[in-house]
Every structure is written in C-alpha cells, then in structure tokens.
N, C-alpha and C positions, 0 to 999 in steps of 0.2 A: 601466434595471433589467434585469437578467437571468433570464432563465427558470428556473424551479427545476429542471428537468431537467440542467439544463448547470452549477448550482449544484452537484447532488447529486454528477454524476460528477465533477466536479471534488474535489468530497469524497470518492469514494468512492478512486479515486487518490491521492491527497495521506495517507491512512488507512494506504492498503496493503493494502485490502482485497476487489478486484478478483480476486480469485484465488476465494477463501472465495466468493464471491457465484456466480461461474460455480459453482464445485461445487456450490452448494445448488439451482441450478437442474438439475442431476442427478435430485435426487430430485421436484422437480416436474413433468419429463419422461420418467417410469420409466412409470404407466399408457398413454402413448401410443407409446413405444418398443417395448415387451410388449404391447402389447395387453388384452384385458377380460379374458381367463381368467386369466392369468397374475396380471394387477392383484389379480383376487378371492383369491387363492391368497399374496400375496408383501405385505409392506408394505417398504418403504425407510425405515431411520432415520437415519443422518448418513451425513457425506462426510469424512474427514480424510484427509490427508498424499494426497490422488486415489484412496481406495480406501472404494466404497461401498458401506455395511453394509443386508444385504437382509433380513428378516426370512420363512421359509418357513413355513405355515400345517403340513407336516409332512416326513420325510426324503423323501418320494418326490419334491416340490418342490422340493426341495433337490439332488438327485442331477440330475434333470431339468433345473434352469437353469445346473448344473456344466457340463453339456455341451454349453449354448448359450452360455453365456459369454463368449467371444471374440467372436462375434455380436452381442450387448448392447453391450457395450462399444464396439464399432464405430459401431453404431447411436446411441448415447445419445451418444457423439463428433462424431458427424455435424450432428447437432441444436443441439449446442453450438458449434458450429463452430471448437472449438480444443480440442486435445488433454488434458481435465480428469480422465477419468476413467481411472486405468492398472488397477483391479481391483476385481472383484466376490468381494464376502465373504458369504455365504450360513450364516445359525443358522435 
C-alpha cells in the first residue's frame, strides 16, 4: 500500500498543478518574510501568473513596501526555493 504523501504528489503532478501550489505558499510565507509590523499593516490575497497581490492597510504602506520590493521578493524566493514569485502588486 502506498503512503498518502507519495499518492498526493503524484497527484498533484499528474494535475499540473505544482506550480499554483508553490505560489500559494507565497502567501503563507509573507508574515515571516516581512516580519510583525509589516504583517499587521499588509494582508496578501492571491498569486496569478507569479505576481502577488498585497493588500496595504493605507498609501504610506504602500509607498514603503514599493521600495522594498525587490528585497521581498528575494526573500520570499529564497524560502520557496525556486523562482515563484516575479512581482509584488501592492492596493
């Protein structure tokens, strides 16, 4: 009998959906990438086509992670260990 673990990815391969699943783990890795101020201040809603939509509490948040950006994105690539995430969208 095989493990469900080895059942799943085999499923999750065979789907095609191995892609969508790293991205979504983006947004479960944004409070520990940013940190607690940031987190309090930012929510993350989805991932499409590698570009992840961040919600800002108001514009000065928004100005402020525009300019760390390329930084995030480093970071939250690091984590993920393969290159999911190509840009941050900030409303």
């Amino acid at each position: 009998m095989e493990h469900i673990s080895g059942a799943l990815k085999k499923l999750i391969k065979k789907e095609g959906i191995e892609n969508e699943i790293n991205q979504q783990k983006a947004i479960d890795l944004w409070g520990d990438v940013v940190g607690q101020k940031i987190k309090e201040n930012t929510e993350p809603l989805e991932v499409q086509f590698g570009i992840l939509t961040v919600k800002t509490k108001n514009p000065v948040w928004r100005q402020e992670l525009q300019i760390q950006k390329e930084d995030i994105i480093k970071s939250i690539n690091k984590k993920l260990v393969k290159t999911m995430i190509k840009d941050l969208r900030f409303i």
